[in-house]
N, C-alpha and C positions, 0 to 999 in steps of 0.2 A: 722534507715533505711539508707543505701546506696542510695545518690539523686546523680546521673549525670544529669549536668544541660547545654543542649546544645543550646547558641545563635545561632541563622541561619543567624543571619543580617548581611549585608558586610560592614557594616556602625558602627563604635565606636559611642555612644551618642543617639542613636536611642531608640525610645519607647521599646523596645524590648528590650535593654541595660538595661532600666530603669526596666522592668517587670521582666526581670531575676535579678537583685538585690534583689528585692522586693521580691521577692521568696528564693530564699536564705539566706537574712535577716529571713523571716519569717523560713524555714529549721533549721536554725542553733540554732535560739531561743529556739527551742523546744527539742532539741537534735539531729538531722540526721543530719549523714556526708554529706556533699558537696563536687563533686568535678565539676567545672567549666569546660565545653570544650565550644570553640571561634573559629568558623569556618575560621571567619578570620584572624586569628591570628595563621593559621598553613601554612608553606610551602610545599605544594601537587600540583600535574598540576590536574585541575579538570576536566579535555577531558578524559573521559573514551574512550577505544577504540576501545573494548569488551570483550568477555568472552572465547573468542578460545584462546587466548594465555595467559597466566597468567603473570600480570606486578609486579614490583618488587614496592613496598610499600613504601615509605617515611618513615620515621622512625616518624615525626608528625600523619602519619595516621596509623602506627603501636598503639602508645601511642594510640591515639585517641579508638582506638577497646578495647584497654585493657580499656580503662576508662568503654566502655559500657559494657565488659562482668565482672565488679567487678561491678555494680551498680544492684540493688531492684526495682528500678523506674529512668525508662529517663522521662527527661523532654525539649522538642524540641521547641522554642521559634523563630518563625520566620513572618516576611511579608508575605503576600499575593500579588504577584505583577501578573498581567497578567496571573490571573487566576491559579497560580502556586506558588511554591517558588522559591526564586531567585535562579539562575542560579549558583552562588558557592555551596551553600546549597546542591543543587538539586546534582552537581558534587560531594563534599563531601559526598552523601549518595551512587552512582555508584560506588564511587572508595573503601569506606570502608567497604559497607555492602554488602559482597562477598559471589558469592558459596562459598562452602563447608565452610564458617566462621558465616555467617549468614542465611542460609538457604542450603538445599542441593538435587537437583535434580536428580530420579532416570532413568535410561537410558530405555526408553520404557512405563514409565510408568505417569500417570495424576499428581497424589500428590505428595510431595515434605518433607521433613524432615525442619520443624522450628527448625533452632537452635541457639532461643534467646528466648526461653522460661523458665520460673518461674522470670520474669519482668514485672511489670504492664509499663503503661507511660503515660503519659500526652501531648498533642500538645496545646501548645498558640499562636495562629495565630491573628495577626492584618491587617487589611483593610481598602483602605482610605473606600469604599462601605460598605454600611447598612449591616447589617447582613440579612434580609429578602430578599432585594435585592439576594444577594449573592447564597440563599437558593433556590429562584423562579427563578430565570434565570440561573445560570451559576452551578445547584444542587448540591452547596457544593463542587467543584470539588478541591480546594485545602487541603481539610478536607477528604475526600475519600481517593483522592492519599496519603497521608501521613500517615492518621489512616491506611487504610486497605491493601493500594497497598504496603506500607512498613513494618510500625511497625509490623501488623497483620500476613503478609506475613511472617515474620521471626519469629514471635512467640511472641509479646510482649501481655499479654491479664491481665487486661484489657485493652484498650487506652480507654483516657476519653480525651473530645475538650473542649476546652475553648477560644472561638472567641469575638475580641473584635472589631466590626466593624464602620464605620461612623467616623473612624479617619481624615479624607483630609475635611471633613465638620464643620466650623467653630470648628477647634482643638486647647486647651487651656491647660495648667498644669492643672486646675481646672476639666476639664474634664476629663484627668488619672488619679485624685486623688483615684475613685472609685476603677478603673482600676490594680491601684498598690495595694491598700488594699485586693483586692480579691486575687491579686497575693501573698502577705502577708500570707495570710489565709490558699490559696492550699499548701503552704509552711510550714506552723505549720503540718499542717494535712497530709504529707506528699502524697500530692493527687495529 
């Protein structure tokens, strides 16, 4: 299988750093290609500014499209910060996942053309907050926007979540060992 595997974190060394190895490790062992994209690690202005006038692409966020239309399965690896993902992430998916490249609206009419289908994908979100928490108050709203408002929205089906919450509460290596093994595992299994 074709794994693109995209960090959302703005941060080198980060748990998410760590979960996306882990995964990849675990990918690679089993046979599926990898191909890594590092949100951070591309030069793009991430101020979208909208969609009336069509901006001219970065040649980092050109690659970056072609990573995801040669991939079987994404897999989106990011924080949970204020209810959301961060703010390059969040620019990163404005500026790349465009009309008429990732979805494409018809003029008068409700529905829309997904064109990022025959791709499943995966989101792995971490939280310093409980996952329960997370789910009774603030109803999953970083897991929504991403599963449905994006992936879903452009055609990705399945998306399957994998939240790993209660990070900022008494956080230890010991405690991601789990963490990273489960990441290990979606990674054999190309899940």
């Amino acid at each position: 299988m074709r794994i693109t595997l995209l960090d959302g974190h703005p941060r080198s060394g980060s748990l998410c750093h760590a979960l996306c190895d882990a995964y990849a490790r675990g990918a690679e062992s089993a046979g599926h290609e990898v191909r890594r994209l590092v949100v951070r690690e591309l030069d793009f202005d991430a101020f979208q500014k909208g969609y009336k006038e069509a901006e001219a692409l970065e040649p980092d966020l050109i690659a970056a499209q072609e990573m995801i239309a040669w991939c079987e399965h994404l897999v989106v690896v990011h924080p949970v910060w204020w209810g959301s993902s961060p703010a390059l992430l969040k620019g990163f998916i404005d500026r790349a996942f465009l009309p008429g490249w990732a979805f494409k609206f018809h003029a008068g009419k409700t529905w829309w053309d997904r064109l990022l289908t025959g791709r499943s994908a995966r989101v792995i979100q971490t939280a310093a907050t409980p996952n329960l928490f997370i789910r009774l108050a603030y109803w999953s709203c970083a897991a929504v926007a991403m599963k449905a408002g994006t992936l879903e929205f452009c055609g990705f089906k399945p998306v399957r979540l994998t939240q790993f919450g209660g990070i900022g509460m008494g956080f230890t290596e010991a405690k991601a060992r789990p963490w990273l093994a489960k990441c290990e595992a979606l990674g054999k299994a190309g899940a």
